[in-house]
C-alpha positions in Angstrom: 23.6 -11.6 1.3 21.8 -12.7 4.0 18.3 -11.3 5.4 16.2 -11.3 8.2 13.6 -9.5 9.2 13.9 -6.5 11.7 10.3 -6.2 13.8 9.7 -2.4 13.3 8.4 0.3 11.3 10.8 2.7 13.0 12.3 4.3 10.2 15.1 6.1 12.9 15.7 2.6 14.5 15.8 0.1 10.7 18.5 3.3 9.5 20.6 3.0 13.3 20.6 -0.7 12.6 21.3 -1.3 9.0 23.9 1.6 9.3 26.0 -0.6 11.9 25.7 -3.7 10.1 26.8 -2.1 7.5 25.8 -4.0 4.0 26.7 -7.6 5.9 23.3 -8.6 6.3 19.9 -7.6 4.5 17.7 -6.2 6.9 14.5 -6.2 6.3 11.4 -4.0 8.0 7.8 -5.4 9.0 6.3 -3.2 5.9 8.8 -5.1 4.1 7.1 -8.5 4.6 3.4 -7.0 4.1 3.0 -6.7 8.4 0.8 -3.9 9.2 -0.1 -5.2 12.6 -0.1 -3.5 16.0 2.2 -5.7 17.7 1.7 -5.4 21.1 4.3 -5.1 23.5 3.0 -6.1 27.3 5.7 -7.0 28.8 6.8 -5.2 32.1 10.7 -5.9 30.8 12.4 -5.2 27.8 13.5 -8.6 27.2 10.0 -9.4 27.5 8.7 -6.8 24.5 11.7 -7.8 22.7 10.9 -11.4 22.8 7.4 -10.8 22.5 7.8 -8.8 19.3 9.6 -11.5 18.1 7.8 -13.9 18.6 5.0 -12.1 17.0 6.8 -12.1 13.7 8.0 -15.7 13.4 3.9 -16.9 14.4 2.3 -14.8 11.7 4.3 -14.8 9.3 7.0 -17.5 9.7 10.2 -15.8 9.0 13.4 -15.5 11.7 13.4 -12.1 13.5 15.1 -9.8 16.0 13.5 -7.2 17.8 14.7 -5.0 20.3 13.1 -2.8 22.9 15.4 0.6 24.7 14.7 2.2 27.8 16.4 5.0 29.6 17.0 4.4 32.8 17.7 7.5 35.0 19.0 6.7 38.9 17.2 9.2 41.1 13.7 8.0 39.4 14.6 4.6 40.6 14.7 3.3 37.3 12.0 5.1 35.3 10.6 5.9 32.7 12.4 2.3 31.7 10.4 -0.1 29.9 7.7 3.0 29.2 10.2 5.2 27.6 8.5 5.3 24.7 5.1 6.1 26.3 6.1 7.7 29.3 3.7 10.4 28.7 0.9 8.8 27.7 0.2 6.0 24.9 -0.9 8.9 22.2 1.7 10.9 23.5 5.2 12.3 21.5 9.3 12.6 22.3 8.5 16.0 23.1 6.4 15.4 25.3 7.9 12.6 27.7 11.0 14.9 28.0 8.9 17.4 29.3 7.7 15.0 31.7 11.4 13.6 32.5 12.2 16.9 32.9 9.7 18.0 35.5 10.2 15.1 36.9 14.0 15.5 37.9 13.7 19.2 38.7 15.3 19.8 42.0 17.6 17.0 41.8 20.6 16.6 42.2 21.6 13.2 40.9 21.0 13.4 37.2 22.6 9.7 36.2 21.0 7.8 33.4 21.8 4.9 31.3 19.9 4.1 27.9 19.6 0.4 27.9 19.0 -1.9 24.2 17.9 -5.4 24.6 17.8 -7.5 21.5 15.9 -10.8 21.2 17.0 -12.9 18.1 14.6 -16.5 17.1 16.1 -17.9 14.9 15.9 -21.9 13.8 13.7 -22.1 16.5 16.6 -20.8 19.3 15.8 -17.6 21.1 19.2 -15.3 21.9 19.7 -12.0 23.8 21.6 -9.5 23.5 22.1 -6.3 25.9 23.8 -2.6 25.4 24.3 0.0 27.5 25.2 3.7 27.3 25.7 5.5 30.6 25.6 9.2 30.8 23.5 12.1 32.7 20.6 14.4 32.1 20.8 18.1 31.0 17.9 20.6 31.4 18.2 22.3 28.2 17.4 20.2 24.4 20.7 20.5 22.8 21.2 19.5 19.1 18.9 18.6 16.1 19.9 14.7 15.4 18.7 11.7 17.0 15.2 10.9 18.3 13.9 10.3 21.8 15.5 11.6 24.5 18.8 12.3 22.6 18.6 16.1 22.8 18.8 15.7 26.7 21.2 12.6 26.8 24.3 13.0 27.6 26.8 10.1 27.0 29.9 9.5 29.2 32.9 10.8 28.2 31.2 13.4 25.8 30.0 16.9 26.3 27.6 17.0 23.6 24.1 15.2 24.0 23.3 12.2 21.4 21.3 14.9 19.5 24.4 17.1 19.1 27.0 14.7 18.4 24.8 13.0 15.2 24.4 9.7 13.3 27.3 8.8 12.7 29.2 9.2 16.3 25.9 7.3 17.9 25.7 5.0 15.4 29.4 3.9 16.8 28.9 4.2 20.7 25.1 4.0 21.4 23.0 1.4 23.6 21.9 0.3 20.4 24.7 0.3 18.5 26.8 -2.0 21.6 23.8 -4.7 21.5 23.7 -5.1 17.8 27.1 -5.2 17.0 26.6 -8.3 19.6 23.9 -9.4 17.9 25.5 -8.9 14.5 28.8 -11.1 14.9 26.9 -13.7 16.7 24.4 -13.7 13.3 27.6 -13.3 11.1 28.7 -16.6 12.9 25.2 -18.5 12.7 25.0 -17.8 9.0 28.1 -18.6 7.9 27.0 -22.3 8.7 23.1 -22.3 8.4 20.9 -20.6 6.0 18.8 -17.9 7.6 15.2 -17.6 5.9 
């Protein structure tokens, strides 16, 4: 089987991902290859952190990576929190916490779109790929559900009823931004290693 490394220590994110690929690659976490580092992510894009992450990987330690970056993107904060999803809050800050901020941020509007957006950046023989997913859905005011991370308890997918945290792993695992850029990223891997060697 073939392996590559995956640039996180996200235990929710490595268990998304290895779940979709589904045994057809060995995916491998920084911990796995000894990283400890702080990788900083700088960019103001998510391609950018993606890439940057990377990049970060294949410099220090040699090996072919992917990392990916998510941002929800809700309409009627022209884009935000976006690329600071994750630290919308505040850098030393929790999930809990930046839905509480989302939250107060949307109270008393009306338009409650929002898309979760995945990029994935793959280097691998020295070629850089991208790969992009997107979920689009609407914000709710109450947490719904017990499953997922993030903003999943107030995320509400198109088509659905039930927020990401409600409908559980195995139902996002199938539908999510995440799950639409990787299973990109996936076949095009697949493809690549059926005719090179990766690490």
């Amino acid at each position: 089987m073939k392996t590559i490394v995956f640039a996180t220590n996200n235990l929710h994110k490595l268990e998304e991902v290895r779940a979709i690929i589904s045994g057809k690659i060995n995916i491998v976490s920084l911990s796995g290859i000894g990283c400890r580092d702080d990788i900083p992510e700088t960019s103001g894009t998510l391609e950018g952190n993606a890439l940057q992450k990377a990049h970060y990987v294949k410099d220090h330690f040699g090996y072919d990576c992917f990392a990916d970056d998510t941002g929800l993107e809700v309409e009627a904060l022209n884009g935000e929190p976006g690329v600071r999803s994750a630290r919308y809050a505040g850098d030393a800050c929790d999930s809990e916490a930046n839905i509480e901020k989302l939250l107060h941020a949307l109270a008393g509007k009306q338009n409650k779109k929002a898309r979760f957006r995945t990029v994935i950046a793959l280097i691998i023989n020295e070629q850089e790929l991208f790969f992009e997913g997107v979920v689009n859905g609407h914000i709710i005011e109450d947490r719904r559900g017990d499953a997922g991370f993030g903003y999943d308890p107030v995320f509400v997918p198109e088509g659905f009823r039930e927020t990401f945290a409600e409908l559980g792993m195995d139902i996002k695992n199938k539908i999510s931004h995440r799950a639409i850029a990787t299973r990109k990223f996936a076949d095009r891997l697949i493809q690549y290693t059926d005719k090179h060697a990766v690490i």
